[in-house]
N, CA, C and O atoms as a printed pandas DataFrame, in Angstrom:
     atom_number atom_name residue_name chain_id  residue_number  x_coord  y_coord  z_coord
0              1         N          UNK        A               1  -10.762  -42.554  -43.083
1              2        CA          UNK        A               1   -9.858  -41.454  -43.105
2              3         C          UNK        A               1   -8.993  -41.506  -41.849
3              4         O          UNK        A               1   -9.332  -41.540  -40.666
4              5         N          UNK        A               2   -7.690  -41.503  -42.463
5              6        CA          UNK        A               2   -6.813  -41.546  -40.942
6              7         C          UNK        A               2   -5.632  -39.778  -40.548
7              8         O          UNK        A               2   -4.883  -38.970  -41.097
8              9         N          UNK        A               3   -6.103  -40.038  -39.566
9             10        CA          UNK        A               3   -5.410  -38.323  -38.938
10            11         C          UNK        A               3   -4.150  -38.735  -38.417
11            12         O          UNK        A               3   -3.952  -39.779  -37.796
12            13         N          UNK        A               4   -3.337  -37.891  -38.692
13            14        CA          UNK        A               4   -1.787  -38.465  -38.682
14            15         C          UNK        A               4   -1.939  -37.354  -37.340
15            16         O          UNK        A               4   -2.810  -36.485  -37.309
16            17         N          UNK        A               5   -0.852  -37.580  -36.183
17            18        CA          UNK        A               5   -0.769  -36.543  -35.055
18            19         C          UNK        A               5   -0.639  -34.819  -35.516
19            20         O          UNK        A               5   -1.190  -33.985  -34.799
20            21         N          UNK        A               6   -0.043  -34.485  -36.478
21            22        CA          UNK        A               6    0.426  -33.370  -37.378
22            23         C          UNK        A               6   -0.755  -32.830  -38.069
23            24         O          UNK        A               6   -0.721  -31.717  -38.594
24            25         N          UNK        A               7   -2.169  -33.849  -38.092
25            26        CA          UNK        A               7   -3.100  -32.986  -38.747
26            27         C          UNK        A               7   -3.778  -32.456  -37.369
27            28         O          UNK        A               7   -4.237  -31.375  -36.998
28            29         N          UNK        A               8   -3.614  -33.774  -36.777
29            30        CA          UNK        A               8   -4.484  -33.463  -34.866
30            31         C          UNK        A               8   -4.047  -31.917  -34.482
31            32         O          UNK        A               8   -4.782  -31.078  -33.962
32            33         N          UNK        A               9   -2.842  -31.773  -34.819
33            34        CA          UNK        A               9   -2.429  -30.914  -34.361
34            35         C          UNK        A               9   -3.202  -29.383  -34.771
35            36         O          UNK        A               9   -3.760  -28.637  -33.966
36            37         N          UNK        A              10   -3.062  -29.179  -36.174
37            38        CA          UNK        A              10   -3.569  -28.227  -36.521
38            39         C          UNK        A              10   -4.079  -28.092  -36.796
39            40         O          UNK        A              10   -4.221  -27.241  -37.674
40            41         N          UNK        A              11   -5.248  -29.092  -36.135
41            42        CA          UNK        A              11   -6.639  -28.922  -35.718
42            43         C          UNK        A              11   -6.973  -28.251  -34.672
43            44         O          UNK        A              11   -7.478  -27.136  -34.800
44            45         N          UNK        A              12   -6.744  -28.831  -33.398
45            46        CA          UNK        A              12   -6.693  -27.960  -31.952
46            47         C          UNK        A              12   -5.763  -26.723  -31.757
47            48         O          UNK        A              12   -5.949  -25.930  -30.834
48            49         N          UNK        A              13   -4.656  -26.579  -32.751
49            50        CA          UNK        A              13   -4.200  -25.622  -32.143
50            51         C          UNK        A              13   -4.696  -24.305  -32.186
51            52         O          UNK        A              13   -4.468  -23.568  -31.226
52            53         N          UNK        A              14   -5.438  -23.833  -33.298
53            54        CA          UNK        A              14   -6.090  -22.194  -32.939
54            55         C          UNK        A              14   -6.647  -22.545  -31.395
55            56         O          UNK        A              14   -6.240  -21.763  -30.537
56            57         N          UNK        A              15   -7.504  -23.595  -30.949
57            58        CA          UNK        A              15   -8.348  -23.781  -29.759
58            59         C          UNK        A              15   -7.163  -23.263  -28.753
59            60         O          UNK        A              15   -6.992  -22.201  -28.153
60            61         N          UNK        A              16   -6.447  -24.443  -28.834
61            62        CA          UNK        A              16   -5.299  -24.135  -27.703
62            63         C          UNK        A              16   -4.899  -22.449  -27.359
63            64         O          UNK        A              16   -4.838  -21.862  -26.278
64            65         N          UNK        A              17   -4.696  -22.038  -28.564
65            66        CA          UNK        A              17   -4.055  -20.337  -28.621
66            67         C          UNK        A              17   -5.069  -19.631  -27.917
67            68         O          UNK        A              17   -4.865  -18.825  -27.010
68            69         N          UNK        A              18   -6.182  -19.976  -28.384
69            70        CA          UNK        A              18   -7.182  -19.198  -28.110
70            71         C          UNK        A              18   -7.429  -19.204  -26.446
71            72         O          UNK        A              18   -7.663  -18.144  -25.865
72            73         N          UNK        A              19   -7.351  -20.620  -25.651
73            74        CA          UNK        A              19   -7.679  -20.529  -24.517
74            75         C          UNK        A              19   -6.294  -19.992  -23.644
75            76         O          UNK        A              19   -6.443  -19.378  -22.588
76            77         N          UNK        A              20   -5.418  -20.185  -24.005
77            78        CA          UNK        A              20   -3.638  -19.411  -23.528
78            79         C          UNK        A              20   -4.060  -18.167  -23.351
79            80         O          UNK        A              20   -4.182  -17.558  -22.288
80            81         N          UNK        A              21   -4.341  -17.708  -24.741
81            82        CA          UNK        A              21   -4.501  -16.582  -24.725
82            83         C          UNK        A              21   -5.572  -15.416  -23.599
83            84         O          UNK        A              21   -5.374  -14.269  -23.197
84            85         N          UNK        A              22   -7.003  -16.647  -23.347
85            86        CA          UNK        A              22   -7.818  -16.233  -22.436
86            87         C          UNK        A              22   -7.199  -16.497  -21.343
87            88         O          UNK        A              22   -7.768  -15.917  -20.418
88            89         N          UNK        A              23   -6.623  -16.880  -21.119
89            90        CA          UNK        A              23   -5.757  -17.811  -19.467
90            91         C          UNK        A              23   -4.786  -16.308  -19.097
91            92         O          UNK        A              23   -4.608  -15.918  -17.944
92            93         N          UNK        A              24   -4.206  -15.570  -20.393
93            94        CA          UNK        A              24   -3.064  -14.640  -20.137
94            95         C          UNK        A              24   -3.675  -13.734  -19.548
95            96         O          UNK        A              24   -3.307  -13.215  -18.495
96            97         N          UNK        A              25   -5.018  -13.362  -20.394
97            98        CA          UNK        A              25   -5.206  -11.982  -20.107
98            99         C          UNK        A              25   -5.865  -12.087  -18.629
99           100         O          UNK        A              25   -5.535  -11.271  -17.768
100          101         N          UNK        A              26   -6.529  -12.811  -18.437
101          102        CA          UNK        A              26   -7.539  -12.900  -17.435
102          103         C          UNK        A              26   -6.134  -13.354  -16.177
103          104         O          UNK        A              26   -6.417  -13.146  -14.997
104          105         N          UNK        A              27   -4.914  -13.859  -16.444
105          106        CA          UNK        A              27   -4.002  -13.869  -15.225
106          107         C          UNK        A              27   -3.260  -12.409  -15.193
107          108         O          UNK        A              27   -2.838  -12.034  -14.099
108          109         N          UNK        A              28   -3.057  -11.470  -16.464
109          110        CA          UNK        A              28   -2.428  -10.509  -16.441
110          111         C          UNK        A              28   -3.515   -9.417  -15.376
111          112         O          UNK        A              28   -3.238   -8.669  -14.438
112          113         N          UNK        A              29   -4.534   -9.691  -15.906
113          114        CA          UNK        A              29   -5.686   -8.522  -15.144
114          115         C          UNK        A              29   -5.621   -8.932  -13.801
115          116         O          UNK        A              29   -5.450   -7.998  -13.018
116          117         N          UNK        A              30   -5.727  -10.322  -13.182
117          118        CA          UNK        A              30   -5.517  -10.260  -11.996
118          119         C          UNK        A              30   -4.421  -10.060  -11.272
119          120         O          UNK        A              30   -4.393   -9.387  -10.242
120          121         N          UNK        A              31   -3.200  -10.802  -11.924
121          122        CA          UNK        A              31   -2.264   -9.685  -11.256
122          123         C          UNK        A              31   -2.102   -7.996  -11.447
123          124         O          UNK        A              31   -1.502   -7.328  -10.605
124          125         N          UNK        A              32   -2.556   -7.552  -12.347
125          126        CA          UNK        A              32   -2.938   -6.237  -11.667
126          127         C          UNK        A              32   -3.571   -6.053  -10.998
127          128         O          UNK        A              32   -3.052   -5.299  -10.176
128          129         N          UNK        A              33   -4.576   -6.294  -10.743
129          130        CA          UNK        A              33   -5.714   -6.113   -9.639
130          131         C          UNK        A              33   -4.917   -6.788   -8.003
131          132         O          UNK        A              33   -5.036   -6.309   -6.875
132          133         N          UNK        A              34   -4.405   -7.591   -8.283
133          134        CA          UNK        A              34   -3.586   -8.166   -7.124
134          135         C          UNK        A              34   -2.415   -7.012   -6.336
135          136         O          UNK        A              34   -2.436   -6.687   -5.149
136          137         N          UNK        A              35   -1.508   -6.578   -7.314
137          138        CA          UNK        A              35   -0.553   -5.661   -7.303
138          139         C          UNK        A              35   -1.268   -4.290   -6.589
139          140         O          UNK        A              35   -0.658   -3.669   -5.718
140          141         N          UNK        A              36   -2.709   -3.856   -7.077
141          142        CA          UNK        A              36   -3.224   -2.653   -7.000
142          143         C          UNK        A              36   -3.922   -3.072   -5.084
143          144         O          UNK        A              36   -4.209   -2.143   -4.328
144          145         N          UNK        A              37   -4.013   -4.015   -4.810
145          146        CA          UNK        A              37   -4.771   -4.124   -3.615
146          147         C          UNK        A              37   -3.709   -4.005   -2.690
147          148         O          UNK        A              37   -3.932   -3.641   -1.535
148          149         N          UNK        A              38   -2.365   -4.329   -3.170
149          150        CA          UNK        A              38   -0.781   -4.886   -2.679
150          151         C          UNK        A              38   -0.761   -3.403   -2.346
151          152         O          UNK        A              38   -1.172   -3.151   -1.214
152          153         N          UNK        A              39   -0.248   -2.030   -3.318
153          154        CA          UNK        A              39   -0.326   -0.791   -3.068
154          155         C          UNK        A              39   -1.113   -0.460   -1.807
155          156         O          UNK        A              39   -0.685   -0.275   -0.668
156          157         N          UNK        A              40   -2.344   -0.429   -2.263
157          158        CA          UNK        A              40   -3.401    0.176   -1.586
158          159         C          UNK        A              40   -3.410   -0.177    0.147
159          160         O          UNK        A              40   -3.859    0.616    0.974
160          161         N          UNK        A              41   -2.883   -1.386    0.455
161          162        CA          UNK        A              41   -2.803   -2.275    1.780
162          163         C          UNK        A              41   -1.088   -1.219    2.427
163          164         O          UNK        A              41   -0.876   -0.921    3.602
164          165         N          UNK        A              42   -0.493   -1.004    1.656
165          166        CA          UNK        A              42    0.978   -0.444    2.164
166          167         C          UNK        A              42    0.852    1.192    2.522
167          168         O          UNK        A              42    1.402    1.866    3.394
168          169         N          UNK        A              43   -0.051    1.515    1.536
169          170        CA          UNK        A              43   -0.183    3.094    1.621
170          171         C          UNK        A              43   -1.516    3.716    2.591
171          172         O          UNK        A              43   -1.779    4.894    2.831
172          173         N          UNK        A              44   -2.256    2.427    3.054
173          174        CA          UNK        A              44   -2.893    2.793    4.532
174          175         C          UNK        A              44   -2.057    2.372    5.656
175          176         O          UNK        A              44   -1.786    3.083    6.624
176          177         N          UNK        A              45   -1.657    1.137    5.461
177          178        CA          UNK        A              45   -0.114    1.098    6.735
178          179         C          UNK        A              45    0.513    2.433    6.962
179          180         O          UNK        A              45    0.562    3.085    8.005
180          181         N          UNK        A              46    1.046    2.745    5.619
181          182        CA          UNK        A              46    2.276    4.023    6.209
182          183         C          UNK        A              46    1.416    5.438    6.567
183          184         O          UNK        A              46    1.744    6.479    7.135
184          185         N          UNK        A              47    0.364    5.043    6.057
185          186        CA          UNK        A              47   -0.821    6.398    6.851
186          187         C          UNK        A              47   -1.269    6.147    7.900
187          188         O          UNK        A              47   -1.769    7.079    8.529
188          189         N          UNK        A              48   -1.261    5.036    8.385
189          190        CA          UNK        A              48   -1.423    4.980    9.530
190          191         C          UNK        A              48   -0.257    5.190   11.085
191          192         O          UNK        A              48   -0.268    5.559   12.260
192          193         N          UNK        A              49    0.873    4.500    9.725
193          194        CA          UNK        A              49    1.923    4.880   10.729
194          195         C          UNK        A              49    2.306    6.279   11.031
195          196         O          UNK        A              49    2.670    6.785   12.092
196          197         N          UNK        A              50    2.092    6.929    9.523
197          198        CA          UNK        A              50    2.360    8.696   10.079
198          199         C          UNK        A              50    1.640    9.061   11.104
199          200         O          UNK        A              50    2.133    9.662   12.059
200          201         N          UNK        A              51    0.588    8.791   11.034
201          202        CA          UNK        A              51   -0.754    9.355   12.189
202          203         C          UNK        A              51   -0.048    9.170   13.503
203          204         O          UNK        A              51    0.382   10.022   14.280
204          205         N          UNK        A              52   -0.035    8.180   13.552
205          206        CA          UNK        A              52    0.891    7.653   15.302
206          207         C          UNK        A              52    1.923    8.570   15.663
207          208         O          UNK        A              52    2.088    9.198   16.709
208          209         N          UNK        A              53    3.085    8.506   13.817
209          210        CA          UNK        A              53    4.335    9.538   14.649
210          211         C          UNK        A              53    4.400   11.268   14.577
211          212         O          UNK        A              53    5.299   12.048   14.891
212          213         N          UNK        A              54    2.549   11.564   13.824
213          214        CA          UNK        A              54    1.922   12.720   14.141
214          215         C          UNK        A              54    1.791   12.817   15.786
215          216         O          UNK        A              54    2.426   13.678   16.395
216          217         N          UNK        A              55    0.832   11.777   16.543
217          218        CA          UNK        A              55    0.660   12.284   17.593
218          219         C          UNK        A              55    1.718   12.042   18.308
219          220         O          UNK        A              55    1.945   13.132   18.834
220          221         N          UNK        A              56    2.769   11.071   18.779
221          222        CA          UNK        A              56    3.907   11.532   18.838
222          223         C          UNK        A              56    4.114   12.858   19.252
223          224         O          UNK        A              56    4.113   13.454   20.329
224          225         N          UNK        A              57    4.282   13.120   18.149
225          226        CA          UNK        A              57    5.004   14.940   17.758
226          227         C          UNK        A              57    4.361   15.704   18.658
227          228         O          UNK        A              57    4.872   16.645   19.265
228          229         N          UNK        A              58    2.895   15.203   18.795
229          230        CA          UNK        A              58    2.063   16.434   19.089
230          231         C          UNK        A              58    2.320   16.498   20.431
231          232         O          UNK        A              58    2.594   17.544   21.018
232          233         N          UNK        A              59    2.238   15.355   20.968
233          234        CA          UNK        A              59    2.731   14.917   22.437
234          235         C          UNK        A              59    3.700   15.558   23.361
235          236         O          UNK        A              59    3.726   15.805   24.567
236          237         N          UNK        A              60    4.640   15.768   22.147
237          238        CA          UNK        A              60    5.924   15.864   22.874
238          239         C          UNK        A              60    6.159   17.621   22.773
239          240         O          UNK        A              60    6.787   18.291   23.594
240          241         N          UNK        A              61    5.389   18.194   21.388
241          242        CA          UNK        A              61    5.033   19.533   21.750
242          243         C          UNK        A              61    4.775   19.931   22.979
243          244         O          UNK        A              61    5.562   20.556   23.690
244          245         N          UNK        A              62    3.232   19.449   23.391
245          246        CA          UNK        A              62    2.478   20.145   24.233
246          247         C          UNK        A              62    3.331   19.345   25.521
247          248         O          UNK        A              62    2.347   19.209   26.249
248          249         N          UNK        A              63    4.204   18.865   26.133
249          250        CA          UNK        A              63    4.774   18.710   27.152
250          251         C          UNK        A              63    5.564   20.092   26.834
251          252         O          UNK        A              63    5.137   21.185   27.207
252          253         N          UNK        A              64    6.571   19.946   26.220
253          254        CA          UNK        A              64    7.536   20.943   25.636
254          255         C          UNK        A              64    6.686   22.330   25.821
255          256         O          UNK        A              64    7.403   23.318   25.982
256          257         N          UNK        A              65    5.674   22.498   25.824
257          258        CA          UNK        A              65    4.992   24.062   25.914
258          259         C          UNK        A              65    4.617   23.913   27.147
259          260         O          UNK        A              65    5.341   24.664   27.800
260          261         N          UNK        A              66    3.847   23.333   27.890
261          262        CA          UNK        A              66    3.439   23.008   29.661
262          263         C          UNK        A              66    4.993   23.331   30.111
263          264         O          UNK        A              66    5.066   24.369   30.769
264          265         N          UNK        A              67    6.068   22.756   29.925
265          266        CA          UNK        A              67    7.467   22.780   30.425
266          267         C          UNK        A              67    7.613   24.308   31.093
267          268         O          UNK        A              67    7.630   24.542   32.302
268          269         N          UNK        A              68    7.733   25.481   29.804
269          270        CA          UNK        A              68    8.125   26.322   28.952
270          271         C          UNK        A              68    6.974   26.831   30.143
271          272         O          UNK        A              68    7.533   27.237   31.162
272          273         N          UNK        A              69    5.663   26.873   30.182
273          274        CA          UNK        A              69    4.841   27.965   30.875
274          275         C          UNK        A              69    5.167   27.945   32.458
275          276         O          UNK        A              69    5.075   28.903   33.225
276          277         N          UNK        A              70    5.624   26.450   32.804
277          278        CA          UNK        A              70    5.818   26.684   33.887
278          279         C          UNK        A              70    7.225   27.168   34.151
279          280         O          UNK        A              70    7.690   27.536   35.230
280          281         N          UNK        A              71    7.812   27.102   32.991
281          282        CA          UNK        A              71    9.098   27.777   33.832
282          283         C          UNK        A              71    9.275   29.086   33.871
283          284         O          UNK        A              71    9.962   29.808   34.594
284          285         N          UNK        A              72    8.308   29.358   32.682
285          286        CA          UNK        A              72    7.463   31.591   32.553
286          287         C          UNK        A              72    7.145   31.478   33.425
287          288         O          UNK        A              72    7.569   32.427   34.085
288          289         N          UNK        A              73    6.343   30.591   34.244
289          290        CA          UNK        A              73    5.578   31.759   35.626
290          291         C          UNK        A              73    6.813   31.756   36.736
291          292         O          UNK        A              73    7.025   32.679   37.522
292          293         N          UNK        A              74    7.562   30.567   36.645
293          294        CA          UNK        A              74    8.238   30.484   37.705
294          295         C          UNK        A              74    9.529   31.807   37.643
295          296         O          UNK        A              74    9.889   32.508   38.588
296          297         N          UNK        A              75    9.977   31.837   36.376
297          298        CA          UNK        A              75   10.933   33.493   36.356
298          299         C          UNK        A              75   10.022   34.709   36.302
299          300         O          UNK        A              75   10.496   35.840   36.409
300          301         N          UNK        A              76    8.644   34.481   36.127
301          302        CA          UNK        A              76    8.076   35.368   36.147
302          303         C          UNK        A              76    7.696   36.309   37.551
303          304         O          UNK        A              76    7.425   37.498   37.718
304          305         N          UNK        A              77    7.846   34.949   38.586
305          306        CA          UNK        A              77    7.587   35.159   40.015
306          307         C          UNK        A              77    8.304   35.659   40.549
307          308         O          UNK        A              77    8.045   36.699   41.154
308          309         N          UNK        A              78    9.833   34.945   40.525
309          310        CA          UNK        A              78   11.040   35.101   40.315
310          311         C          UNK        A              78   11.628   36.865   40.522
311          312         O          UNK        A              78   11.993   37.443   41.546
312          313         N          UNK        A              79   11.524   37.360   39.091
313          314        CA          UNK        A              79   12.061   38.252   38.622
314          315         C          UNK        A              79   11.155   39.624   39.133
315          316         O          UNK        A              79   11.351   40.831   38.989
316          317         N          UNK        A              80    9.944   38.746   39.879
317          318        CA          UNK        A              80    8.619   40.360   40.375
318          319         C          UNK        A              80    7.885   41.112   39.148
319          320         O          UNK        A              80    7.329   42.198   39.313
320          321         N          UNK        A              81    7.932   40.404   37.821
321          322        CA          UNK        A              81    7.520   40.854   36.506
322          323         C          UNK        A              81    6.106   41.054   36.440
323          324         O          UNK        A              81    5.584   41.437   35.393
């Protein structure tokens, strides 16, 4: 019995589909899973970066209020209040 390339063919090909097909899903799931770690890595960066330009802020408050008390006591002295 002789197999012409055209029977070869559609012989292996469900196989072929079948392993494409396992190759897709199993690359589609990891690039999600890839994508989701991608997120997750950016959105502790920028939480981390807020934190910093939280204290920042806070920093520049509490100078800004120390400023402010000393310049109350100093009109406070000042003025005989």
């Amino acid at each position: 019995m002789k197999f012409s390339l055209k029977d070869l063919i559609k012989l292996i090909a469900p196989y072929l589909v079948a392993i494409g097909g396992a190759i897709g899903v199993y690359a589609d799931g990891k690039s999600r899973f890839e994508l989701m770690e991608y997120r997750v890595q950016v959105v502790e960066k920028d939480k981390d970066d807020l934190r910093n330009d939280l204290k920042s802020i806070k920093d520049v408050l509490y100078r800004i209020d120390t400023r402010l008390s000393v310049f109350g006591t100093k009109l406070e002295e000042r003025t005989g209040r």
